[in-house]
C-alpha positions as CSV (number, residue, x, y, z in Angstrom):
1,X,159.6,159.8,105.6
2,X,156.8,159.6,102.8
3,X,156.6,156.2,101.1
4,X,155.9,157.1,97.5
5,X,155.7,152.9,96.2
6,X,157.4,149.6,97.3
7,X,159.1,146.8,95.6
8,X,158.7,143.0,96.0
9,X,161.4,141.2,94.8
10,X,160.3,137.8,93.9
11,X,164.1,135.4,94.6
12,X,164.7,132.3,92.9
13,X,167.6,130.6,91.4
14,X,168.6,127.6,88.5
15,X,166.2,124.8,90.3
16,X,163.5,127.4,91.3
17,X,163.1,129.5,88.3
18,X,160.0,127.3,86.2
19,X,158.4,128.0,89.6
20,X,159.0,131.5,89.7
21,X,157.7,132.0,86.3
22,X,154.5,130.6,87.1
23,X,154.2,133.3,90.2
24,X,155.4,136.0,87.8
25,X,153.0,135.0,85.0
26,X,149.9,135.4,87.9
27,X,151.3,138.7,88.6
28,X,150.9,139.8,85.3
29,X,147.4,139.1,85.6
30,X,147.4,141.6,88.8
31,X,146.3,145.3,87.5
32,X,148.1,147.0,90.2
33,X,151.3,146.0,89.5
34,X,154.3,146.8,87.5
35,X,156.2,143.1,86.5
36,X,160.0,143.7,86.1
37,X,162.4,141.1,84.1
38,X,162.7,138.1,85.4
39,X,166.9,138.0,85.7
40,X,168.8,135.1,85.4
41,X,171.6,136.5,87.0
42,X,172.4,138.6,90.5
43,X,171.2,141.8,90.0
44,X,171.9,145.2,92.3
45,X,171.9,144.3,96.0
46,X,170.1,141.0,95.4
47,X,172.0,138.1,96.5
48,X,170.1,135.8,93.8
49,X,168.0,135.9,91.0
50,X,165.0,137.7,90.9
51,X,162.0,139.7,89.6
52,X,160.6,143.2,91.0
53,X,157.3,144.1,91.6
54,X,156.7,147.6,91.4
55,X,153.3,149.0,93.4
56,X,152.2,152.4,94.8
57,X,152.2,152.9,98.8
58,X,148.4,152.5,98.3
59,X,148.1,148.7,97.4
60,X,150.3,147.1,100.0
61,X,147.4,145.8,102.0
62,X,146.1,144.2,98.8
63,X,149.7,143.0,97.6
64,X,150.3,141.4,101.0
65,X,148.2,139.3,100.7
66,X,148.7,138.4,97.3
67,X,152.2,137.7,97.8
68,X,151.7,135.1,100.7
69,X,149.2,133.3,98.7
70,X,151.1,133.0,95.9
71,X,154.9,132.9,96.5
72,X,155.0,129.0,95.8
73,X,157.3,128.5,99.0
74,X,159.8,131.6,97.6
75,X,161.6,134.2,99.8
76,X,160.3,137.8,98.7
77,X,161.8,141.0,99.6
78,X,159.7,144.2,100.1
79,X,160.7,147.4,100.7
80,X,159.5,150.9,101.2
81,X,160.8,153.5,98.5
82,X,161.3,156.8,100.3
83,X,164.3,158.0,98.2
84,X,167.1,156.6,100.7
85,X,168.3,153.7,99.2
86,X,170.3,152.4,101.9
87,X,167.8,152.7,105.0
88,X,164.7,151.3,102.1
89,X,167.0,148.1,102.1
90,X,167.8,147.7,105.8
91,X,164.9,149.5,107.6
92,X,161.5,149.2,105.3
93,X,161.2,146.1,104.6
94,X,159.2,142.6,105.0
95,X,161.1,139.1,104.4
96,X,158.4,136.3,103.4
97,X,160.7,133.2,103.6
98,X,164.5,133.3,103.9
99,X,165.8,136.2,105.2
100,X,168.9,137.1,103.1
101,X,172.1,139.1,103.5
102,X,172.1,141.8,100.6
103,X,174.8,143.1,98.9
104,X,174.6,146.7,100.6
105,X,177.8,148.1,99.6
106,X,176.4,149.6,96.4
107,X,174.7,152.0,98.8
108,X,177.6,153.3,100.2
């Protein structure tokens, strides 16, 4: 399995979004990072609103980090990208706060 990035999917909803946007503003600051759109709707297998971070397999132990300082109190999903959607979603990945069901059955 090579892990060629990961994504950190920043969740928030209706009361939680002016917090979120102050997490995804400081991440635009970050020069390792690729900020996504912050949705105000469910997108893909995300069971609520959210915003990706896109970073290469490199940066993880710097985005880590980053993440738990910085998440306001959010749940963020990160996952490994190796190409298999389905196991990147279920196998490779790191929960900081709620652990969430996702919608998996795009994968199938």
């Amino acid at each position: 399995m090579e892990i060629t990035s990961y994504h950190a999917h920043l969740y928030y909803d209706e009361s939680t979004y002016a917090k979120a946007l102050l997490v995804i503003e400081k991440a635009k600051a970050l020069d390792f990072i690729q900020v996504g759109r912050a949705h105000q709707k469910e997108v893909g297998p995300h069971p609520r609103w959210s915003c990706q971070f896109l970073f290469a397999a490199d940066k993880l132990n710097e985005m880590i980090p980053w993440l738990l300082e910085n998440r306001d109190g959010l749940t963020v999903f990160t996952h490994a990208n190796t190409g298999n959607d389905y196991l990147d979603h279920t196998q490779n990945t790191l929960w900081m706060g709620e652990i969430l069901e996702l919608k998996l059955d795009i994968f199938k």
